[in-house]
N, C-alpha and C positions, 0 to 999 in steps of 0.2 A: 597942734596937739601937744609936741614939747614944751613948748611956750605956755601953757596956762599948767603942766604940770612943773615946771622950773620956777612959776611964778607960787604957787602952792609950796613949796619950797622953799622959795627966798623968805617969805612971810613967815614962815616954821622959823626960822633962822632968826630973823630981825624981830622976832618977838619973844625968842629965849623959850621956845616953844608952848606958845599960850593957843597957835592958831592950830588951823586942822595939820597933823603929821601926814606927811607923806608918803609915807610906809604904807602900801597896798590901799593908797585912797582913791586911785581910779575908778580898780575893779569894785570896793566895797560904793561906792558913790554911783557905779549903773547900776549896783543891783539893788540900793536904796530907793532912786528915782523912779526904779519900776516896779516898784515893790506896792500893793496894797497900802495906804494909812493904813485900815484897821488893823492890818497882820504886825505892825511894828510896836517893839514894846518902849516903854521909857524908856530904856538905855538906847536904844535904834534911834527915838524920837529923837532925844538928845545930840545924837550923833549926824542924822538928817540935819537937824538946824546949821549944823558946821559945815554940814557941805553946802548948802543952800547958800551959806553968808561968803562961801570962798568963790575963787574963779573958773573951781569944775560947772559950777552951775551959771554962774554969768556969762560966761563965753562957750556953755552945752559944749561939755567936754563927749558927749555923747553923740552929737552929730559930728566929730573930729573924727572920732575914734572909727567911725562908722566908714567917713573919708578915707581916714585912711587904709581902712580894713581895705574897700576896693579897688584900691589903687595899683594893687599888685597882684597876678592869679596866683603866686604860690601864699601870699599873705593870706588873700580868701579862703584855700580849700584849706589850711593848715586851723585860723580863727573862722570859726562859723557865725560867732555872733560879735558884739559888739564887745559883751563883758570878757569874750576870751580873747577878744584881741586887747582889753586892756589887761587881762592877765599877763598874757603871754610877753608884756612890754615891763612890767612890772619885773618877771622872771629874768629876762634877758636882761635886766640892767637898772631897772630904776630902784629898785627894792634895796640891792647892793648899796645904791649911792644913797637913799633914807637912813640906811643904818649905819654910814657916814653920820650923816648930820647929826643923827642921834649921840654918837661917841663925841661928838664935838670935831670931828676930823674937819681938815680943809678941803672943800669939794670945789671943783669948776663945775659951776651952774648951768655956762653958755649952751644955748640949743645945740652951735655944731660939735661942740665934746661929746652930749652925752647921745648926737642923730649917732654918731661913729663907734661908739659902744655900743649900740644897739642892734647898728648895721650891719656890723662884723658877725655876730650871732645869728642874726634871723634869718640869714642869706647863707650859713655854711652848709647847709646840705639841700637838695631836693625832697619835700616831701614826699613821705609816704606812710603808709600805716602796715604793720604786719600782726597776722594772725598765727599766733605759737600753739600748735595743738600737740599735747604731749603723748607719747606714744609708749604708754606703760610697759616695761620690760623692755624694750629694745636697748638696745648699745650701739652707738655709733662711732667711729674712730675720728679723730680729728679733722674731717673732710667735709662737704655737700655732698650730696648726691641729687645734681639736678633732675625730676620729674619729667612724663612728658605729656604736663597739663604747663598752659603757660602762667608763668611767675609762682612755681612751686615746688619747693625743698623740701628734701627732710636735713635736718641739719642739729649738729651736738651743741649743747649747752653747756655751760657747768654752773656748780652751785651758785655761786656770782652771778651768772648771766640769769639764770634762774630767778635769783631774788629780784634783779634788775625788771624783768618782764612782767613781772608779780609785783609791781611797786611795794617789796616788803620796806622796812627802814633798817632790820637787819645785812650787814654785809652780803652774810652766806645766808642761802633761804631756810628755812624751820617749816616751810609747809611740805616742800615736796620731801618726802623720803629719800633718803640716801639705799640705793641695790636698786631700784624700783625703773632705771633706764635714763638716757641723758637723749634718747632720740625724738626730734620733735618735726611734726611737718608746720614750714612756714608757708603761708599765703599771703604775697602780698599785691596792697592796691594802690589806688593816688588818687580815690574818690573822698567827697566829705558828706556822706552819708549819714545817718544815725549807725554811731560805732558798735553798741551791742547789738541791734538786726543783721550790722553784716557780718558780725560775729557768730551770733548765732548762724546764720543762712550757710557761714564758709564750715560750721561745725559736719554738718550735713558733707559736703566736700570733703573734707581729712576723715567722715567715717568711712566712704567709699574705698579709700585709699585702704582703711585699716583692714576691710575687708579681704581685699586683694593682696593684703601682706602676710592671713592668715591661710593663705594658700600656696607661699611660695616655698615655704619647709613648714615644720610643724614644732613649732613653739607659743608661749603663751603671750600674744600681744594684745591691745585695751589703748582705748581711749577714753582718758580720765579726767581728764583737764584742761582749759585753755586760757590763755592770758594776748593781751594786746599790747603792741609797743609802737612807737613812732618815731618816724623821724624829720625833720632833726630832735635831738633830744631835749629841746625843750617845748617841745606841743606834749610828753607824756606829763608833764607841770601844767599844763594848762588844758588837758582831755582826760586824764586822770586822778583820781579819787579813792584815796587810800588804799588798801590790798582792793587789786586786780583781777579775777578769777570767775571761770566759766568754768562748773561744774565739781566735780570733788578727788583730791588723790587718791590713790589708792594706797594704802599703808603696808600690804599685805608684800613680801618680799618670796620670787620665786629659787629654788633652788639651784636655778641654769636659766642666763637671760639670753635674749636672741640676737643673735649678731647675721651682720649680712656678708658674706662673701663678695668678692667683683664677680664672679657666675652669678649672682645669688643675685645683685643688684643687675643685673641686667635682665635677669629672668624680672624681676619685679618689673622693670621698665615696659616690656614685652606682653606681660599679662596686664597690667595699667592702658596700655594702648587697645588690647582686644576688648580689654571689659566696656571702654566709654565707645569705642566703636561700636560695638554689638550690642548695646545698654537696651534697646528696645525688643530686641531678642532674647536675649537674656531674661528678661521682668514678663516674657511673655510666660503666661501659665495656662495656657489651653490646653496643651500637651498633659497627660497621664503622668509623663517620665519625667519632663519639668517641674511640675507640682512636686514628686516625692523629692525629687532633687533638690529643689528650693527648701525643703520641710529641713531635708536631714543638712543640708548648710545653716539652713540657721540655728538647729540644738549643735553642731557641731561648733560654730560660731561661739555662743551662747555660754557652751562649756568656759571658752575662757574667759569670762567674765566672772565666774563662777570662783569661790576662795576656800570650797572645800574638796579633800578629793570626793567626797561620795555623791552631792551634787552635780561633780563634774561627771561621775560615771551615769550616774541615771541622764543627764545630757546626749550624752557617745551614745546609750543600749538603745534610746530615741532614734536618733540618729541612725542607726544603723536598723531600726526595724523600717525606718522611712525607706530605706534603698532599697531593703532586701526583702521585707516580712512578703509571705504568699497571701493576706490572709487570712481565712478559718479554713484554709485547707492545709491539711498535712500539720507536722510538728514543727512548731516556730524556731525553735533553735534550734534546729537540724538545717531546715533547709535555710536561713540567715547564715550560717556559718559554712555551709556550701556553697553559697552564691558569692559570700566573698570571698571563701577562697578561691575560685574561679575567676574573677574579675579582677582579682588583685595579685594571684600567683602567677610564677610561668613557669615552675619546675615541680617536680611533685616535694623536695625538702619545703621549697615555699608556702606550697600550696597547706599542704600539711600544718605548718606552726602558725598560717592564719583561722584557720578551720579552726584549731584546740584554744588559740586567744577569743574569739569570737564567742566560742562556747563558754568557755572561762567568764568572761566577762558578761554572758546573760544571766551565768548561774549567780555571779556576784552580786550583778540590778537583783535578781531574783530574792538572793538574802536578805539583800539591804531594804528591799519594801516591803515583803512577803515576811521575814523569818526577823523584822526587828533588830538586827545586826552588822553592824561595817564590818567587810567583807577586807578592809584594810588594818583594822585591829586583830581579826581573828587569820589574818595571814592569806585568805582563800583569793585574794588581790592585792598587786603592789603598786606601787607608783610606778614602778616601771613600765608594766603592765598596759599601766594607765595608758601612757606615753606614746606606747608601741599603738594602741588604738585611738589615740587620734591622731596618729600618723598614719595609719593605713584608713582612716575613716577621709580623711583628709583628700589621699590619692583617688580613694572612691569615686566621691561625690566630684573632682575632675573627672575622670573616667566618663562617669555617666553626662557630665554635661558635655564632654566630647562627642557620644554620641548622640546626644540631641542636638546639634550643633550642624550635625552632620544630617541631622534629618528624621533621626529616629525619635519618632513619639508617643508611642506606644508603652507602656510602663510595663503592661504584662506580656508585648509582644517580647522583651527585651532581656526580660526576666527569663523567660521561656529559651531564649539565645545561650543566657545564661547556664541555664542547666541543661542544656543539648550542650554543652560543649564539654560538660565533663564526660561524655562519650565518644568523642572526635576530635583527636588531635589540631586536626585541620581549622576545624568551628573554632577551636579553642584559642590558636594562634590569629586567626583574623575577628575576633573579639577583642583580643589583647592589641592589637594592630589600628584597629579604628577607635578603642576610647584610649589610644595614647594621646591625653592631651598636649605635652610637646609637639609630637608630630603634629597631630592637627594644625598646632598652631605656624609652625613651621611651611606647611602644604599650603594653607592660607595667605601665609604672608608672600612665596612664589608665588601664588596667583595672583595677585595683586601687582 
């Protein structure tokens, strides 16, 4: 295969450049040869005849290329076809030495100069392909933190490495926003697949992840975007095509981004392990108490995606009518804001400032749909506010999947637990006791 491209060369050369140039006339020569006649225009036609008359097509550079593609399994899974393994040889080395000849430099022609220029490239890493899913608002400090799904990070970026995964041609990237989070989860493989199916199929994967990050404190995390990289770094020159990108950033910059503590990143490892363990359990909704629960995680969810605050409140008052509402029976924001404060308080100072948020925050949905007016301009809601209720909406909707976990599935039997315990101490303390989902998780893992 070197041999008829050194010979396309030398002819470049000894004719003061009259014959086909050697600059990317591999690749451009398989994908002329399998190209339609009809689809090709005069300038293609043109350019066909050249290759036709040189020794890409007299000695079917095409079945070399194919040779050699098999010859080697990292060469295979890295070139899928024919034309990107004559890209990818182009990349590594031959392109460089065309635009030699071009300047008029003096090149060594010989097959074993330029097999060893080529060799030393193609062989310095182990292939693989990663999948970068970016993890809007998070902050990561200079470390991994390895997962425990196998071959899966979440791991810091910076602008550079950013532009790098995005094939931008800018240094520093201009797509992603600068506040917006440097945490990204990497998945990687060492199949040769169709790269955007497994991209997408692994998007699905890093959303589960994201799920389960939105429950281990309460701040605003998204997944916005993703990009694909490779290695060694030249198959992203020969599997890549211009900017990079699965899906859209997000522009929007929050106030306070989320960072993870070493408690914080283990508790994430911890609830990662239960969720894929118990995944069939979990998604089960037969259950009364499952169903609501599932409802108000997903507007709870939901909210962060969400880029204004009053959207994200009519989200939360969802959410929390999922857990809590009775109904058509009794007064909705009466007994919503009883039932959380009971499941979410253990003191009566507690219990009390969930009770008056709760309410607070139904009369604010109430304004804001009912009365025409953000409940955030006219003061009657703040961001703070906000905050404090999807951190306690948050703790909830664990709570309640602790006790379904535990066997309770009953929604209104549960409910009903709920409000017997703000007449019995006792009730109240072993409410509080079985939808701790720490413990749960904790009780679980001993028994095991």
């Amino acid at each position: 295969m070197l041999d008829i491209w050194r010979e396309v060369a030398e002819r470049f050369v000894q004719t003061d450049g009259k014959e086909l140039n050697p600059h990317s006339a591999m690749s451009v020569a398989v994908y002329l040869l399998d190209q339609d006649p009809a689809d090709r225009s005069p300038e293609l036609n043109a350019l066909f005849s050249e290759i036709q008359a040189s020794p890409l097509t007299a000695k079917n550079v095409r079945a070399a290329l194919a040779q050699l593609r098999q010859s080697d399994p990292h060469v295979k899974v890295a070139c899928r076809t024919t034309s990107e393994m004559a890209k990818a040889l182009e990349i590594l080395g031959l392109d460089t030495i065309a635009e030699g000849l071009l300047l008029g430099a003096s090149q060594p022609l010989n097959a074993d100069h330029i097999a060893g220029i080529l060799t030393a490239r193609l062989f310095e890493e182990d292939y693989s392909r990663g999948a970068f899913f970016h993890v809007y608002n998070l902050v990561i400090a200079d470390h991994e933190i390895e997962l425990p799904i196998p071959r899966t990070h979440i791991v810091p970026l910076t602008a550079v490495g950013i532009a790098r995964i995005v094939n931008e041609s800018t240094t520093r990237t201009r797509l992603h926003t600068d506040g917006t989070g440097n945490g990204f989860i990497r998945i990687v493989d060492t199949d040769a697949g169709d790269d955007w199916t497994w991209l997408r199929d692994r998007w699905e994967d890093a959303y589960r992840i994201v799920r389960v990050l939105r429950y281990i404190k309460y701040g605003i995390v998204d997944l916005d975007w993703a990009a694909l990289h490779f290695s060694p770094e030249w198959v992203n020159g020969v599997r890549k095509y211009g900017v990079t990108m699965l899906g859209r950033p997000r522009w929007d910059v929050q106030s306070q981004s989320l960072g993870l503590s070493t408690e914080e990143q283990a508790r994430l490892k911890q609830y990662l392990s239960f969720y894929f363990r118990h995944l069939d359990e979990i998604d089960d909704m037969r259950s009364s108490l499952r169903k609501s629960t599932s409802i108000a995680g997903n507007y709870y969810e939901s909210h962060q995606t969400r880029t204004t605050l009053e959207d994200k409140l009519i989200d939360l008052v969802i959410s929390l009518e999922a857990l809590f509402s009775p109904g058509l029976e009794g007064e909705l924001r009466f007994r919503i804001a009883l039932r959380g404060a009971m499941l979410l308080g253990d003191d009566p100072e507690s219990k009390r400032r969930i009770f008056n948020l709760f309410k607070r925050a139904y009369d604010a949905r109430s304004s804001l749909v009912h009365g025409n007016e953000s409940p955030f301009q006219t003061g009657k809601f703040t961001h703070s506010e906000l905050t404090e209720l999807g951190s306690e909406i948050r703790v909830a909707v664990l709570r309640l999947l602790a006790l379904h976990m535990r066997g309770h599935r009953k929604r209104d039997e549960t409910l009903a637990w709920i409000d017997d315990s703000a007449f019995s101490a006792e009730r109240h303390r072993q409410l509080l006791d079985d939808s701790n989902f720490e413990k749960y998780l904790a009780e679980r893992d001993e028994s095991r």
